[in-house]
N, C-alpha and C positions, 0 to 999 in steps of 0.2 A: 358580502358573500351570502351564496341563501343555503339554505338547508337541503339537505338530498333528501327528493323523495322518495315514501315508502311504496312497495309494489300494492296494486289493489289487493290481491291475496292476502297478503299481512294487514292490511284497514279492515277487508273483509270477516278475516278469523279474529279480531278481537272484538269488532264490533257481535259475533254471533257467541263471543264468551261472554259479552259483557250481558246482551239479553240473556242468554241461560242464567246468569247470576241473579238478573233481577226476575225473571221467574220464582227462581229458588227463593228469592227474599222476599215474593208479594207474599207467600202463603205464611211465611214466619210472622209478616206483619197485620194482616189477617187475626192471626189467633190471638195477640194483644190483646186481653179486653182494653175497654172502653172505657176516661176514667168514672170510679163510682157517682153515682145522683148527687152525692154528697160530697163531691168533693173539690176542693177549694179553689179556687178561680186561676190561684197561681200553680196549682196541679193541671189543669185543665189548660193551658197556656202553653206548659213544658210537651207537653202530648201533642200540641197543635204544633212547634217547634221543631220538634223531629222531621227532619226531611225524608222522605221517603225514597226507597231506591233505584225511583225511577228517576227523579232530581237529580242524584249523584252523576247518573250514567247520562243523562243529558247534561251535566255541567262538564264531564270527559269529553262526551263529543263535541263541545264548543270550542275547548281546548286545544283538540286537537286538529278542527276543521282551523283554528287560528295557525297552530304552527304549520300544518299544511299550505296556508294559504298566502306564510313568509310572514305575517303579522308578531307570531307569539315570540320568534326568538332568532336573533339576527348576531353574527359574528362580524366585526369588527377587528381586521388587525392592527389598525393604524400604522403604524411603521415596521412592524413585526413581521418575519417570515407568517406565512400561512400556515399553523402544524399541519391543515388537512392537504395540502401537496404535496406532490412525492418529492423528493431530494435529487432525485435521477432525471427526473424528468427536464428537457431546459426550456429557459424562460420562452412564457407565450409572445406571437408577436403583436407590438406595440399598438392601443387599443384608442384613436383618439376621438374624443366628443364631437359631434357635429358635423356638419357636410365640407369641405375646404374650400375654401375662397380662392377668386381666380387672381392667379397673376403670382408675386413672388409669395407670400401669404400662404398661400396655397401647397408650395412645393416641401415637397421631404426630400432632407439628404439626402439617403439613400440610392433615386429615385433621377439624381442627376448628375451628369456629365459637364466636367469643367473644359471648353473650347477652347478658352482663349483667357491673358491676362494684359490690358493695359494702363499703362501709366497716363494719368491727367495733373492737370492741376492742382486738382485738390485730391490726390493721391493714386494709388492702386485700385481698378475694377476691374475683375472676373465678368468673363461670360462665360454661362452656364446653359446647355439646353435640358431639358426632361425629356427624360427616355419615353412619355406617353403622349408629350405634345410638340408638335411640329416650330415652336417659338422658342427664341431662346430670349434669355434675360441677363442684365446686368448689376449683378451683387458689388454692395458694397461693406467697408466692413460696419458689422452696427445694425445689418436688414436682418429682419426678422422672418424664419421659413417655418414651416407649419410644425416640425419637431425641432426645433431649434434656433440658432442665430450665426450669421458671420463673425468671427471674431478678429481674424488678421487675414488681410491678402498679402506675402508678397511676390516679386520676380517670377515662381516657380511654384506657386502653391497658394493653397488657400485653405483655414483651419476653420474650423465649424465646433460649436458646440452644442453637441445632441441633445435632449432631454430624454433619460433612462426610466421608462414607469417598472421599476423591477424594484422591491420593497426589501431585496436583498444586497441590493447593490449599495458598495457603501458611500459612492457618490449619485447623486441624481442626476449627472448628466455624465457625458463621456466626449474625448476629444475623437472627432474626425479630420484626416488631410484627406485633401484631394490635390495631387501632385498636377504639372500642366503636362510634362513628357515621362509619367512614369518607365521605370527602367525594369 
């Protein structure tokens, strides 16, 4: 998750507080003397030590060009609800990596239309077409679709198992049917 950023105004008025301060603190440090002719190496060390205030205020704005820049400080929920999302608000849609591969690979549940169910030899196959491409394909159970997998065909239907990316959800996936003559 990253950090929300600050408006320019608010980077702006602190950085023009932060120079009024080290204004205010060159003259204080100014008036310091200087240590005495005589005095001991390890006095003379302590005086060189002191960071001055203009250090300070450039080591702030390093800081803060880092958290601005997503480096300084990063939220992590792991399995956790997000506290910073609303509770009302409902889940975003499903956000997957990569471009999708052509062919069954490619397809989301969602996304497709069960045609037809017939029986082989070596069991039950669905055809399915996608509502965005003119092909239709034949699932088996066990094929693997871009959010999920086949899991049972039979006579009248066919059950899918989703993959749920919602960190609230207390399973990570969910069952979908897709009936052949819904009623």
């Amino acid at each position: 998750m990253s950090i929300e950023r600050r408006p320019v105004h608010v980077i702006s008025a602190l950085l023009a507080g932060l120079v009024s301060l080290a204004l205010l603190a060159a003259p204080s440090a100014a008036r310091q003397a200087p240590a005495p002719p005589g005095a001991t190496p390890a006095e003379r060390a302590r005086e060189q030590a002191q960071p001055t205030p203009t250090e300070g205020i450039q080591q702030i704005l390093e800081e803060e060009e880092d958290v601005l820049s997503g480096e300084g400080y990063t939220y992590d929920p792991g399995n956790r609800r997000d506290p910073f999302k609303s509770l009302l608000a409902g889940p975003e849609r499903t956000q997957f990596k990569g471009p999708r591969p052509e062919g069954i690979p490619g397809l989301l549940i969602d996304e497709i239309d069960l045609t037809g169910i017939f029986r082989t030899s070596r069991g039950w196959v669905a055809q399915v077409k996608a509502a965005n491409q003119a092909k239709s394909y034949l699932l088996k159970p066990g094929d693997q679709l871009y959010d999920g997998d086949v899991v049972s065909i039979s006579k009248d239907e066919v059950v899918f198992k989703q993959t749920v990316q919602d960190p609230t959800a207390l399973k990570p996936f969910r069952e979908v049917v897709k009936k052949l003559n819904p009623a």
